[in-house]
N, C-alpha and C positions, 0 to 999 in steps of 0.2 A: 534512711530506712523508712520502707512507709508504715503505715496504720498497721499492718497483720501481720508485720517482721514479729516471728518468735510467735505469734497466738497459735493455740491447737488449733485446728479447724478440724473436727470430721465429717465425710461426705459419704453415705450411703448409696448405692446404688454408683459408687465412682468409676466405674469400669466404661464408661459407653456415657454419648449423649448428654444431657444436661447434669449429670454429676463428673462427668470426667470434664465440659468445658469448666465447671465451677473449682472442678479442685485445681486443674492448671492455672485458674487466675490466682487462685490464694499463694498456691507455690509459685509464680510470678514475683509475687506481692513478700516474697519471702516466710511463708506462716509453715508453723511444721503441720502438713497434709495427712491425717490416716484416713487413708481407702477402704471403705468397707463393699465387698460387692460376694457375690454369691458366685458369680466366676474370678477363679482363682486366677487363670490367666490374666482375661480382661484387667482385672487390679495392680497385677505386675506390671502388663504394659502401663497404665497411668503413672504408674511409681515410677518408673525408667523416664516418662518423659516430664515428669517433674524434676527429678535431677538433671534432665540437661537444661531444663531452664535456670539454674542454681535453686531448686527450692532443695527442702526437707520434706521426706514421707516416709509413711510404711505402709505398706498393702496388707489387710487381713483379709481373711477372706471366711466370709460369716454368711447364713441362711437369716437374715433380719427377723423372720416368722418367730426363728429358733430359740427359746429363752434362754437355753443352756449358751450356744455361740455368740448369741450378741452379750452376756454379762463377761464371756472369754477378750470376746474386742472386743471390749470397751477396755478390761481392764488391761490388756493392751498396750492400749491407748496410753491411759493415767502412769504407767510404768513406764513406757517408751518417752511421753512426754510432759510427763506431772502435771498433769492439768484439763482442762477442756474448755475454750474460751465458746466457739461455735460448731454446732450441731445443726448440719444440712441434711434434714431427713427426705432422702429423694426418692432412696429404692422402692419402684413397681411395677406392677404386673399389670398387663389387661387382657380381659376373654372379652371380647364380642360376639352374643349368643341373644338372643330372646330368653327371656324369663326362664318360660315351659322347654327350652333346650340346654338350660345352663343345669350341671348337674351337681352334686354335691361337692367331688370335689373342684369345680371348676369353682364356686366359691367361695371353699377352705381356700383355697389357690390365693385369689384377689385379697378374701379380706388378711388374711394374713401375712399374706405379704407387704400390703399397703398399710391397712388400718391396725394390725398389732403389731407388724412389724415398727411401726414408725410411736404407738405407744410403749412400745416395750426399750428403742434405743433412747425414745425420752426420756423412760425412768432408770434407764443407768445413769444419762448424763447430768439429769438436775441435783443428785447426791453433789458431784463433784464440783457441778458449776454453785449448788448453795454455800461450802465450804468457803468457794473463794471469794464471795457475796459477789459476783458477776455471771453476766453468761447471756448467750443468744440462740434461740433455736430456731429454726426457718423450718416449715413444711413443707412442700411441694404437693401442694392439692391439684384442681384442674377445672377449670369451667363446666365438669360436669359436676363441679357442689352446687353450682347455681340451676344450669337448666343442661338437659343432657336429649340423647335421640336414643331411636329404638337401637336396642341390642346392647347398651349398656349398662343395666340392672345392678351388676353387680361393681363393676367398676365406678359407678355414679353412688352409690351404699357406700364403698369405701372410701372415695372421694371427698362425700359430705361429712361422712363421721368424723375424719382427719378435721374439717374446718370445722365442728362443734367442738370437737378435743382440744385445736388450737386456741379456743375461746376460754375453757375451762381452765386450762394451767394458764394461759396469762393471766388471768385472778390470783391461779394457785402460787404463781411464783415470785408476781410483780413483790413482792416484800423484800423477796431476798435477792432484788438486782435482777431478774434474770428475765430477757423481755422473750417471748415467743409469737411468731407472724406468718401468714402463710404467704406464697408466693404462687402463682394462680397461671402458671403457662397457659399459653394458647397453643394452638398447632403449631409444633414443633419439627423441625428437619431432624429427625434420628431414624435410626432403622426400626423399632418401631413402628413408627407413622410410614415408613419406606415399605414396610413388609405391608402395613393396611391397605398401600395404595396400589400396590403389585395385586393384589387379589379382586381389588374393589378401583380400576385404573381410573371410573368419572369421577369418584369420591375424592379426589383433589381438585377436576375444575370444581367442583359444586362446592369446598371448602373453600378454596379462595374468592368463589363468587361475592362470598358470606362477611369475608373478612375488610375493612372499612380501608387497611392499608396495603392490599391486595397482596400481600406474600405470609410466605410463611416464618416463623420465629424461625433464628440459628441458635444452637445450643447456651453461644456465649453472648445475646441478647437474654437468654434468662440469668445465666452466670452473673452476669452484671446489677441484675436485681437485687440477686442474691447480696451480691456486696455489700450493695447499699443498705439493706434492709441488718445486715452487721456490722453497718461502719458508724461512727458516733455522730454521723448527721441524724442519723435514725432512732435515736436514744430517749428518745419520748414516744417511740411507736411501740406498742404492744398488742395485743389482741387484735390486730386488723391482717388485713388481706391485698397483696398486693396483684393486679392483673396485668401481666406484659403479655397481651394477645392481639395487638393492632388493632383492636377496639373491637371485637368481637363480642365482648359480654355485652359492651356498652348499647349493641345492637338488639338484648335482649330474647 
């Protein structure tokens, strides 16, 4: 049995993309998987194909933003599976707009879906993970906490907030065992980055031009970060940031 046989894992945004390759590796790895995604379909299909790999899951299907549905999944979760070892805050959203065209709710949209959503599944899970004096939380921030381009105002707000927030609960938690780390994609193959590039067709050569190992990420080169940054190689990392972007940041 490896390292994640039997650990909760929740993965936000598991429906699609880099939370559906992160929850198939967990249920690979044998960990009971809860799907949390805002498409209720999309979560089902992950749940399906987690069981044929022999994992354990359950699909909820939750509005992250929602205070009332993420305290419903969470608790869930803790009933389905008495516990919460790791918490993949993934689920988000992006508008790309200029400033002066982004409108209020295109906004409410981003930050809430990104930046409370992803505070608000934190403070269900750290109750449960202080109880068991363990626990790991991953974010899924993005290179635009560091440095971002035009048009994304609001997605770069929500982006960096996540990496300040990440900074503040690993102080907040590191007592009671419970490490939390952000994970910092680069340009990612999802649909997504698929839909941006269909509207904006040069905006992939001129992304690749940029990037130091000339492709783009697949969903399960972040999944794999992900692992790591939960597996007890890692168990002295807290408060830090990890970037799997082919060296993109590095290029500044």
């Amino acid at each position: 049995m490896g390292e994640f046989a039997r650990q909760v894992v929740v993965v936000t945004g598991g429906g699609a993309g880099i939370g559906k390759a992160s929850a198939l590796l967990f249920g690979r790895e044998k960990a009971n998987v809860v799907v949390i995604d805002h498409d209720e379909k999309a979560a089902q299909r992950t749940f399906k194909e987690i069981q044929k790999v022999g994992g354990t899951a359950l699909a909820v299907k939750a509005d992250v933003g929602n205070s009332r549905q993420v305290k419903s999944a969470f608790a869930a979760a803790v009933r389905k599976f008495d516990g919460i070892d790791v918490l993949f805050a993934n689920a988000a959203v992006q508008v790309i707009k200029p400033i002066d065209s982004t409108s209020d709710e295109d906004w409410e949209r981003v930050i809430s879906t990104n930046l409370r959503g992803t505070f608000l599944c934190c403070r269900e899970a750290i109750p449960v993970m202080r109880r068991q004096r363990h626990g790991c939380i991953i974010i899924a921030t993005s290179g635009h906490a560091f440095h971002s381009y035009a048009g994304y105002t609001a997605y770069a707000a929500s982006k960096g907030g996540q990496l300040a927030m990440m900074r503040a609960m690993a102080i907040d938690c590191a007592p009671d065992g419970i490490r939390v780390n952000c994970v910092v994609p680069g340009a990612t193959e999802t649909e997504l980055l698929r839909a941006h590039f269909r509207h904006q067709p040069k905006e992939k050569v001129r992304l690749l031009s940029r990037i130091p190992m000339a492709r783009l990420a697949a969903p399960k080169d972040i999944a794999r970060a992900v692992r790591l940054l939960a597996s007890r190689e890692a168990s002295y990392i807290t408060g830090s940031s990890l970037a799997v972007d082919g060296g993109l940041l590095a290029q500044g």
